[in-house]
Every structure is written in structure tokens, then in C-alpha cells.
VMD Tcl script that draws the C-alpha trace (Angstrom):
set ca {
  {6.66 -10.54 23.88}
  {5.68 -7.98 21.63}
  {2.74 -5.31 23.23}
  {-1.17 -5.43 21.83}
  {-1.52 -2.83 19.04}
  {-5.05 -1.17 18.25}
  {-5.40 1.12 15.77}
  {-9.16 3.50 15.54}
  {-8.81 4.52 12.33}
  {-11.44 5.95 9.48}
  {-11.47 3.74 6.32}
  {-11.32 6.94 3.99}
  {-7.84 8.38 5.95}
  {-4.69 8.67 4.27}
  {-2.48 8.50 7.76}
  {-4.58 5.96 9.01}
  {-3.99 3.89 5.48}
  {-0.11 5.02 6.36}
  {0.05 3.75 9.97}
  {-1.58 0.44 8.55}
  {0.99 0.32 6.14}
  {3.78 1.04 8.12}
  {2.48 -1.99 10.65}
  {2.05 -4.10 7.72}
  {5.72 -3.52 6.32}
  {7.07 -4.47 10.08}
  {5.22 -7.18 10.21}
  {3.49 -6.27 13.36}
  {0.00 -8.26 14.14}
  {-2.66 -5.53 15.01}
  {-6.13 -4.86 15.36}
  {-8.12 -1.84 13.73}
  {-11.75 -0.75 13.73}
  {-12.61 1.56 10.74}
  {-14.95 3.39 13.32}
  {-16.61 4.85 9.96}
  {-17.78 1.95 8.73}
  {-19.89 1.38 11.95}
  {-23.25 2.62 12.76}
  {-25.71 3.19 15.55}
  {-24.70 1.92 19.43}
  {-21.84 -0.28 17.99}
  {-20.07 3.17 16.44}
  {-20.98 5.65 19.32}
  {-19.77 2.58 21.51}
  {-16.39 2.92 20.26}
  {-16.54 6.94 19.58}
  {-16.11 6.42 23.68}
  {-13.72 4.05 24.03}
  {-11.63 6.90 21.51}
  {-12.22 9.50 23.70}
  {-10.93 7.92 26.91}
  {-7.62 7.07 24.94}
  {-7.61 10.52 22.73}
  {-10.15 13.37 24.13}
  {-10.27 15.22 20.78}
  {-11.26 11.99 19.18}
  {-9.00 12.07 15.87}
  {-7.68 9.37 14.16}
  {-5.41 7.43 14.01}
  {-5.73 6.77 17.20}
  {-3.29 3.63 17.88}
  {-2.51 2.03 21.15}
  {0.54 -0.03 21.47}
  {0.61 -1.80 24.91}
  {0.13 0.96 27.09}
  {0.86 4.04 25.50}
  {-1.22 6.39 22.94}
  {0.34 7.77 20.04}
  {-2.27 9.75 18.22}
  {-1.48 10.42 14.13}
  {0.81 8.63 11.87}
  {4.32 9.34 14.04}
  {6.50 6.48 12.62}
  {9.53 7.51 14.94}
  {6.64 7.20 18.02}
  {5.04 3.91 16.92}
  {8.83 2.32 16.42}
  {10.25 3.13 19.80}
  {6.57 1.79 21.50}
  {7.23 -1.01 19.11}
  {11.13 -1.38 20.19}
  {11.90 -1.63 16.50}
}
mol new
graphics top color blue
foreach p $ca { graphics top sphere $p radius 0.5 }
foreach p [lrange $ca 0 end-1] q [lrange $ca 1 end] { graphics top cylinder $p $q radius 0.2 }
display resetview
């Protein structure tokens, strides 16, 4: 069974745009927040769940199963992938 993949991403970033991409082109099912796009409690809500997974808080931010790869790092997101 492939792992869960998240992505925290900012609607306006060109590696996040890439990462989506690259899912998109594997056709990998994923989940993104464009943490941007949010406001009030909702966005400072998920500002923390970034930090626990990435301290510095910098996006992408993509979690596939267990492990954090933070930026677009297509070699990292394939082998977490097992593509």
C-alpha cells in the first residue's frame, strides 16, 4: 500500500507548484493545504502543525508516510515513494 502524502505548500511557490507537479506526473494521490490561502486560527492552526514536522517552517513541507522531506528533492520524494 502506498504511504499518506501531505504536502504544506504556499499557493504563490514555484517548488511547491514543482513538487505538485512531480506528484501529479507519478500519479501519486496527495493532500496539500496552500497554508497562504488561510487566515486567522485555521492558518496559525496549521503554521503549528508545520513546525512540529519542519521547525524553520518553509515550504514545501511534504510528508510521505513517516518521513519529512522539506523542499522540492525529487530523488528524496521517489525513494519515500519507492518509485
Amino acid at each position: 500500500m502506498a504511504p499518506s502524502v501531505k504536502i504544506f505548500s504556499l499557493s504563490t511557490c514555484s517548488h511547491c507548484k514543482s513538487t505538485k507537479k512531480f506528484l501529479a506526473d507519478c500519479t501519486v494521490q496527495y493532500d496539500f493545504v496552500d497554508v497562504d490561502m488561510l487566515q486567522g486560527e485555521e492558518r496559525a492552526a496549521i503554521l503549528e502543525d508545520v513546525k512540529k514536522f519542519n521547525p524553520k517552517c518553509s515550504f514545501p513541507t511534504i510528508i510521505i508516510g513517516d518521513k519529512v522531506i522539506v523542499g522540492y528533492k525529487e530523488a528524496e520524494i521517489r525513494e519515500a515513494l519507492g518509485l
